[in-house]
C-alpha positions as CSV (number, residue, x, y, z in Angstrom):
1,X,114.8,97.3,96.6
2,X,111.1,97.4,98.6
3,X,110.4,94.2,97.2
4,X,113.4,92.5,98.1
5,X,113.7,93.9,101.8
6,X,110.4,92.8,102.5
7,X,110.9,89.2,100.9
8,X,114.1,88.7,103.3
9,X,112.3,90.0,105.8
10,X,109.2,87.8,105.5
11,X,111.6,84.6,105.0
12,X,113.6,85.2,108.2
13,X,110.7,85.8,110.0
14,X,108.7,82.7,109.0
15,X,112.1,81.0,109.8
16,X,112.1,82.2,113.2
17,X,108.3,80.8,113.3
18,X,106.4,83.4,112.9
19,X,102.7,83.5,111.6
20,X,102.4,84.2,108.6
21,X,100.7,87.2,108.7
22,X,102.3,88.4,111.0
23,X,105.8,88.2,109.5
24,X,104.3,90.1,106.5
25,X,102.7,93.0,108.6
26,X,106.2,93.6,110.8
27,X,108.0,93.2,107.5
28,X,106.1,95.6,105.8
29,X,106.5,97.9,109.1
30,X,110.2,96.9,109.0
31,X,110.5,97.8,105.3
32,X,109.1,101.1,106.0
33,X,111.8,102.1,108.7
34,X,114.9,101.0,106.7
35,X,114.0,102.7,103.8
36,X,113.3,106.0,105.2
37,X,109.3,106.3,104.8
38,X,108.2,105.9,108.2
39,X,106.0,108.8,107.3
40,X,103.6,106.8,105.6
41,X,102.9,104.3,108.2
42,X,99.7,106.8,109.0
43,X,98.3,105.3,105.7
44,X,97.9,101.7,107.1
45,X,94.8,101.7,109.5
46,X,92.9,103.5,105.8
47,X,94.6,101.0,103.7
48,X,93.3,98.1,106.5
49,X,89.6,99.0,106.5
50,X,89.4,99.6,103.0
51,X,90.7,95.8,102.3
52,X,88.3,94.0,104.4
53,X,85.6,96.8,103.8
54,X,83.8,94.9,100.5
55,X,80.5,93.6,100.5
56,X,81.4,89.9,99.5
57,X,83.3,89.4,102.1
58,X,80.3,89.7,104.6
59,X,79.3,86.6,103.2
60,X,82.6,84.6,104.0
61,X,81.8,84.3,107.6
62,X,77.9,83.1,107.1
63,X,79.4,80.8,105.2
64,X,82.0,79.2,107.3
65,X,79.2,79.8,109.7
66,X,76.7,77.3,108.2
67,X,79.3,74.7,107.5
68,X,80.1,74.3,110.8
69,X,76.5,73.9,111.7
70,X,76.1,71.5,109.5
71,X,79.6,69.6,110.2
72,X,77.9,69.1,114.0
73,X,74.3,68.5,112.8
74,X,75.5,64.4,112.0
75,X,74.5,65.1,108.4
76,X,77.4,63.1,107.0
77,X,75.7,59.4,107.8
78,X,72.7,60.5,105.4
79,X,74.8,61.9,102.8
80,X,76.8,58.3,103.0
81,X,73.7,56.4,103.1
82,X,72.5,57.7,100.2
83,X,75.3,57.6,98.1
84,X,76.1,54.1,99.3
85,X,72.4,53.7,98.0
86,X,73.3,55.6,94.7
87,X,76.7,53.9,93.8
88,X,77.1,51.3,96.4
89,X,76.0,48.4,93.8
90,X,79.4,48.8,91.6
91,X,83.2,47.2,92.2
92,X,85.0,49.5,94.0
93,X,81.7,51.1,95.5
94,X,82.6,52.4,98.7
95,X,85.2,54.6,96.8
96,X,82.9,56.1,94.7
97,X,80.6,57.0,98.0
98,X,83.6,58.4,99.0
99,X,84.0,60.8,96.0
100,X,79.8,60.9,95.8
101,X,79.9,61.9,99.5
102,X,82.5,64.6,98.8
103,X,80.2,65.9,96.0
104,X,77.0,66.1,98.8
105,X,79.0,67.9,101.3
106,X,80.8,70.5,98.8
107,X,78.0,72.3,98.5
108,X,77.6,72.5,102.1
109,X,80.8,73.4,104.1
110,X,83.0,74.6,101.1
111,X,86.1,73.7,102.9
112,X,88.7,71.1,101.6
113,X,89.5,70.3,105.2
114,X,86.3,69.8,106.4
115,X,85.5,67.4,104.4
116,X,88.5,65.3,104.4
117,X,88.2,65.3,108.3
118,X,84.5,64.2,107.7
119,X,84.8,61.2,105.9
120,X,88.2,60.5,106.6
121,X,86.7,59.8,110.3
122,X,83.2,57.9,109.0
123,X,84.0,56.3,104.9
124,X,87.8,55.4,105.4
125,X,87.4,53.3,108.4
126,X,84.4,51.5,106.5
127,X,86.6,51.3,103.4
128,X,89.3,49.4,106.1
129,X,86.5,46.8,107.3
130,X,85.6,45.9,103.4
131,X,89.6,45.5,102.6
132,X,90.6,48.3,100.7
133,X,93.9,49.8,101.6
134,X,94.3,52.3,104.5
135,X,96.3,54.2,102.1
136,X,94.7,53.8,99.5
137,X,91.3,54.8,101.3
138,X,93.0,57.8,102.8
139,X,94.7,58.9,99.7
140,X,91.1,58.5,97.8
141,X,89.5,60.8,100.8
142,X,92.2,63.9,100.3
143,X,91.4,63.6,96.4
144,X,87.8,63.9,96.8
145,X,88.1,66.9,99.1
146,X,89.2,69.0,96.0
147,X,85.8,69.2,95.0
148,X,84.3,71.1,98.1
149,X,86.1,74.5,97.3
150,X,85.2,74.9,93.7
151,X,81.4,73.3,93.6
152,X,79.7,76.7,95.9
153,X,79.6,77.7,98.0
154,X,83.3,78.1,98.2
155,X,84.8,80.0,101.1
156,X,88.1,80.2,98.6
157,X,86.0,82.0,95.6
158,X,84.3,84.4,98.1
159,X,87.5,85.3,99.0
160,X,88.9,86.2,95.4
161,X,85.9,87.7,94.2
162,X,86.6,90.2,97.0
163,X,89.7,91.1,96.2
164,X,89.8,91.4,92.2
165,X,85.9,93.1,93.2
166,X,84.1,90.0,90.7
167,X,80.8,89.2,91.0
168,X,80.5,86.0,93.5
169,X,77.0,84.9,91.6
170,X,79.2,83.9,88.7
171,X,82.2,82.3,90.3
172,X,80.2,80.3,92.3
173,X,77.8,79.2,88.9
174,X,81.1,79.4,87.3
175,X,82.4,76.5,89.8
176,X,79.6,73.8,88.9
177,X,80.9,72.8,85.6
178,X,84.8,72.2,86.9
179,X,83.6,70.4,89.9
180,X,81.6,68.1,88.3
181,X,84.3,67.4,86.0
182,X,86.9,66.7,88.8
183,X,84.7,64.3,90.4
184,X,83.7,62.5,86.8
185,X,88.0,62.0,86.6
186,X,88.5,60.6,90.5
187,X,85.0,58.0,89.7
188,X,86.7,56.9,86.4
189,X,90.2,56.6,88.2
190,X,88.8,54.9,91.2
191,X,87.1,52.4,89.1
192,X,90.6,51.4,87.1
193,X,91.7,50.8,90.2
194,X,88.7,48.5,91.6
195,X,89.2,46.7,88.8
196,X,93.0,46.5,89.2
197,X,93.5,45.9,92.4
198,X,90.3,43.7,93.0
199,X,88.6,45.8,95.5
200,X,85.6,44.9,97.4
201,X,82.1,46.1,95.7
202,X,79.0,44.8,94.0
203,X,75.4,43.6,94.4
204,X,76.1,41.5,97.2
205,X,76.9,43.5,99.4
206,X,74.6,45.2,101.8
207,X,73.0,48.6,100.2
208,X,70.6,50.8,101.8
209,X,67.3,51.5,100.1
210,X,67.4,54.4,97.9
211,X,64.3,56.0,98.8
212,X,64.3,56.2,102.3
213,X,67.5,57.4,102.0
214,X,66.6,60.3,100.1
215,X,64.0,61.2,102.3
216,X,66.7,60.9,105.3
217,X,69.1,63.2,103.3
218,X,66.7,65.3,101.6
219,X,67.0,68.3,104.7
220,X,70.6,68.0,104.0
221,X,70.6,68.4,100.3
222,X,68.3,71.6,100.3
223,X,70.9,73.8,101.6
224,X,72.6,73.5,98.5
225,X,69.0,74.2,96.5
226,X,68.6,77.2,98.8
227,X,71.8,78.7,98.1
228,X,72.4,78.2,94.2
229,X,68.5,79.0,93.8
230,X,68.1,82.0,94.8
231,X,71.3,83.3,93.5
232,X,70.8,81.8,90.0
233,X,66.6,82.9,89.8
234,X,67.8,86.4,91.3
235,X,65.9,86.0,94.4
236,X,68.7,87.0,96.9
237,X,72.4,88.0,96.5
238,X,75.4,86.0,97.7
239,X,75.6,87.6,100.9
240,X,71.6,86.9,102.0
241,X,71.8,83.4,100.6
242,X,74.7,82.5,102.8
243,X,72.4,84.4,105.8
244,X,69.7,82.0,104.8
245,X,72.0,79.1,104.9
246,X,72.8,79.8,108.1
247,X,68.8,79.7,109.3
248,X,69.0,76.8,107.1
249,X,71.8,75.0,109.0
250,X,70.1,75.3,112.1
251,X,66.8,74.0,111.5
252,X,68.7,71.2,109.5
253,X,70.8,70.4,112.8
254,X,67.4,70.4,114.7
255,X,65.4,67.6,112.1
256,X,68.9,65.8,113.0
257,X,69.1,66.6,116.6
258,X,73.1,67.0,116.5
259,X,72.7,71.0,117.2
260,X,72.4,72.4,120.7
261,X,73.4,75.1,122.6
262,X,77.1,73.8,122.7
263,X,77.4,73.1,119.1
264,X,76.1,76.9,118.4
265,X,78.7,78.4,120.6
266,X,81.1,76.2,119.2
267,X,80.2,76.9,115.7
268,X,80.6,80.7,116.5
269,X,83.9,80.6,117.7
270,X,85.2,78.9,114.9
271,X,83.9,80.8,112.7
272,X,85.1,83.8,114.8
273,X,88.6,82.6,114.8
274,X,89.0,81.4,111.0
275,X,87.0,84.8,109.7
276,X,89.8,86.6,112.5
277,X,92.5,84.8,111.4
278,X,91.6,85.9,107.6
279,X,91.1,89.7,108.4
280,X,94.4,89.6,109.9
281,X,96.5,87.9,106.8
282,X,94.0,90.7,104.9
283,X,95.6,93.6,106.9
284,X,98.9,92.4,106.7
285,X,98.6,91.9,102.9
286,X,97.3,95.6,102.5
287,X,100.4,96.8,104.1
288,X,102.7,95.1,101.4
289,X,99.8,96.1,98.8
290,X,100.4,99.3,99.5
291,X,104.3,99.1,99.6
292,X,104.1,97.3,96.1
293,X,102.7,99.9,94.4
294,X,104.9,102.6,95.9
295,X,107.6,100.7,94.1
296,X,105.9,100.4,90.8
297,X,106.4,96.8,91.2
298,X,103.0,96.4,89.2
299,X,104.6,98.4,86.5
300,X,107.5,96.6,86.7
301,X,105.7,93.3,86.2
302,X,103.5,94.9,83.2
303,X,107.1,95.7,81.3
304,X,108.5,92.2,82.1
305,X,105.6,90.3,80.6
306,X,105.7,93.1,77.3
307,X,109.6,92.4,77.4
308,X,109.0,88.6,77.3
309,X,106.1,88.8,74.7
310,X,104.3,86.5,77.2
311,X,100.5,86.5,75.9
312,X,97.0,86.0,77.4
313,X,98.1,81.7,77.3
314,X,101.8,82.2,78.4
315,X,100.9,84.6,81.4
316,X,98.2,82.3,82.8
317,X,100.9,79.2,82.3
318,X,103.3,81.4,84.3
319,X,100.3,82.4,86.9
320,X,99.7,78.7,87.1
321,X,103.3,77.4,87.6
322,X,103.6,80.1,90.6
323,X,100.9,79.4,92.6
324,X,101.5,75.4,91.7
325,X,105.1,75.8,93.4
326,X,103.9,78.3,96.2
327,X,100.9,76.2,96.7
328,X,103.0,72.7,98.1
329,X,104.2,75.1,101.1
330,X,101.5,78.1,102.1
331,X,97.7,78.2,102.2
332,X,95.4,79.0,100.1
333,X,94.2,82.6,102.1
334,X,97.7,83.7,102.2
335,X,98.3,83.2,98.8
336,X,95.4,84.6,97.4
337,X,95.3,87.9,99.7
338,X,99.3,87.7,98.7
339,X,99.7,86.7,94.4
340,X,96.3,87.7,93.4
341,X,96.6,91.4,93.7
342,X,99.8,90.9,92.0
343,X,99.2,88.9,89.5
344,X,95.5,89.0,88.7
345,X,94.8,92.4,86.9
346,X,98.0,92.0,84.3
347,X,95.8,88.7,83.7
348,X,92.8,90.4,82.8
349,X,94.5,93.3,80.8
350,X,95.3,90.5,78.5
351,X,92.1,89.1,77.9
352,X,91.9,86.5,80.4
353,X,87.7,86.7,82.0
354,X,88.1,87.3,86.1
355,X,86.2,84.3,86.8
356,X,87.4,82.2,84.2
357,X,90.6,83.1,86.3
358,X,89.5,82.8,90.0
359,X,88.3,79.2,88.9
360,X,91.8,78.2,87.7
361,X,93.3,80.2,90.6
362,X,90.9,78.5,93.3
363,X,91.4,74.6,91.9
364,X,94.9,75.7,91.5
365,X,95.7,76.6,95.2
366,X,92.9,73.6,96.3
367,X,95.3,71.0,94.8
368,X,98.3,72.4,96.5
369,X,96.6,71.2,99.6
370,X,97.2,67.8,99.0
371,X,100.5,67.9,96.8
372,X,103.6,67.3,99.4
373,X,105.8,68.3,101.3
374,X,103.2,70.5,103.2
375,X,99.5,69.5,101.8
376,X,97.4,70.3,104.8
377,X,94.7,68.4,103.8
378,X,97.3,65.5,103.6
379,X,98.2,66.0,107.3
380,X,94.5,66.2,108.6
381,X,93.6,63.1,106.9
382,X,97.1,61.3,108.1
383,X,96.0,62.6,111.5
384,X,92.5,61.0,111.5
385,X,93.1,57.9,109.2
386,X,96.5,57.2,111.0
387,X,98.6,56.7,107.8
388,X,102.1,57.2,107.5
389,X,102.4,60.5,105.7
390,X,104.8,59.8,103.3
391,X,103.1,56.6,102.3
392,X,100.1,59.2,101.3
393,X,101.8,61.7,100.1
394,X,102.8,58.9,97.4
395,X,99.4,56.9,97.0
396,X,97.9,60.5,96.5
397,X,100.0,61.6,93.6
398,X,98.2,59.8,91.0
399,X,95.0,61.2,91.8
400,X,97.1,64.6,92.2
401,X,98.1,63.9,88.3
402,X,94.2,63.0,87.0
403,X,93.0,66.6,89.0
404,X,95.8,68.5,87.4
405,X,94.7,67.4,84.1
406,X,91.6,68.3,85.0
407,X,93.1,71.9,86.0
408,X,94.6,71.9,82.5
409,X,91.6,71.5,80.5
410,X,90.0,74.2,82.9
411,X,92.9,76.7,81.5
412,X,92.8,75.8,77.7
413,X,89.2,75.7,77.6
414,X,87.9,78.7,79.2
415,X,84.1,77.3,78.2
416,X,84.4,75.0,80.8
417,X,84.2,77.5,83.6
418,X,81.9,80.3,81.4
419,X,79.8,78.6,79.5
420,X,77.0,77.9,82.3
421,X,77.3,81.4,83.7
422,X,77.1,83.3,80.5
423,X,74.2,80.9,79.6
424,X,72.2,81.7,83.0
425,X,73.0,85.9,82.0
426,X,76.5,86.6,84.8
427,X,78.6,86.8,82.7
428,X,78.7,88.6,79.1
């Protein structure tokens, strides 16, 4: 009964245009009036603190912090230049700098969005000039953006490791394996297609000298080094690399000279306002959280699975298959602060590893992002590259298909995500 009058409250509120999280905090509030247990609305400010009130989560906002000094520091011509340098020489090589590129900046921003705005504003135009597709080059750019959540640091995988309280050390290890994986499937895919479709690449063509490129890049590509360093040789926890990340940034974006004053104000007011923005879907969430369990809707969800005689491989198909489907229409904040709670711990009760699980759930919710009708990585790259959406939302569908084999493999084979973690000692 809780459930449901919260669900139609939550729907005809988003109907009516509401925020998401605020049509889940009034519908919680609502829910409480109309079924008589007003009297517990006193719990919610304790309930609030105690959900943002975990020590990962301090390092979400560095995080988001240093991406954005880095997104203004003009990094993103190195990172090209040397990838162009890497892969440049091969048919189809502008696509693969695209992916390459992605690969670079994933382990500095961490944001999908970010990066497809990135390159779809510097590689896609390029891609145009040499002949390749508008589509085509856009469609390419939202695929690559996969990779930035799940390679770390990952804004995403901070997030879930603070609300099913896993270590962040080993999702973020646990994230290297998968991402390289998904960016070994878009290089193989975007070569069938050179090689289809006759796109423009080879030794010909003008390519950028590898080692001056390096050098170029080489501020850039320490942040990464800095990060996944110390956290894998035990020098400094998640949280104090991503406040050394954020020195980092900023001497970075001196070397380049695209960080002033303006850019550091800037930088802190979006990071403000998307670290605000997550509290506040965070609050909201603890408010159904807590409305949930008064139900035993946990319970409830615990006898259904028994009833069904779904096991540890048949609940994480049904956990997939629910975030694939809520995925195409929400983000990835909301439905982590909103399914994870919910579904996560029956998950591990039946065997399945927590960060074997916040890797599935992280590329999981990542590739809802550009999977129609809503992707929003699919409407920031139709923004910047121009291109009719619909015309992306099909040329991106069979790079949608290759990724979601990829997020198959990850489930079957949980080695995939553990293996290097347990290896470097995170994960038992």
């Amino acid at each position: 009964m809780i459930a449901t009058a919260v669900a139609l409250a939550s729907v005809l509120l988003l109907v009516a245009g509401v925020a998401v999280a605020y049509a889940l905090g009034a519908a919680s509030v609502l829910t409480f009036l109309a079924t008589d247990n007003l009297r517990f609305l006193a719990v919610l400010p304790q309930r609030f603190f105690s959900e943002i009130d975990v020590f990962a989560l301090m390092a979400m906002p560095l995080f988001i912090l240093a991406g954005e000094l880095m997104n203004r520091a003009g990094i993103t011509r190195a990172l090209i230049d040397l990838a162009m340098s890497m892969m440049g020489r091969l048919r189809g090589g502008l696509g693969h700098v695209d992916i390459l590129a992605s690969v670079f900046l994933s382990g500095i921003s961490g944001s999908a969005v970010a990066d497809a705005a990135a390159l779809g504003r510097t590689v896609v135009p390029a891609m145009r000039e040499r002949g390749y597709s508008n589509v085509y080059a856009s469609a390419l750019t939202a695929a690559a953006s996969m990779i930035g959540p799940i390679i770390p640091p990952s804004i995403v995988m901070v997030f879930y490791a603070a609300i099913m309280r896993t270590d962040v050390s080993a999702m973020f290890i646990g994230g290297i394996v998968p991402g390289l994986l998904l960016a070994a499937a878009l290089f193989a895919t975007n070569g069938f297609y050179a090689y289809r479709e006759g796109h423009p690449g080879g030794r010909g063509d003008a390519i950028p000298a590898f080692w001056p490129s390096l050098r170029h890049a080489a501020p850039s590509l320490s942040l990464p080094l800095i990060i996944m360093g110390g956290i894998v040789f035990g020098v400094v926890t998640p949280t104090e690399a991503a406040a050394l990340a954020v020195v980092a940034a900023g001497l970075i974006g001196l070397y380049y000279g695209g960080v002033g004053w303006r850019e550091l104000r800037d930088s802190i007011e979006q990071t403000a306002t998307l670290t605000g923005t997550i509290f506040v879907i965070l609050g909201a969430v603890s408010a159904f959280g807590w409305l949930v369990g008064y139900a035993g809707l946990p319970q409830t969800l615990g006898s259904a699975v028994a009833e069904l005689g779904l096991g540890q491989w048949g609940y994480l198909i049904f956990i997939n298959v629910v975030f694939v489907v809520a995925g195409t229409i929400f983000e990835p904040p909301v439905l982590m602060a909103l399914l994870v709670p919910l579904l996560g711990p029956q998950a591990v009760q039946l065997g399945v590893d927590p960060v074997h699980l916040g890797v599935v759930i992280s590329l999981n919710l990542t590739l809802g992002m550009i999977t129609p009708p809503m992707g929003s990585v699919l409407l920031v790259v139709s923004a910047v590259t121009k291109s009719d959406y619909w015309a992306l939302c099909r040329a991106v569908m069979p790079f949608v298909l290759i990724e979601t084999a990829v997020l198959v493999a990850i489930v079957f084979v949980p080695e995939l995500t553990l293996w290097l973690p347990r290896t470097l000692g995170f994960v038992k």
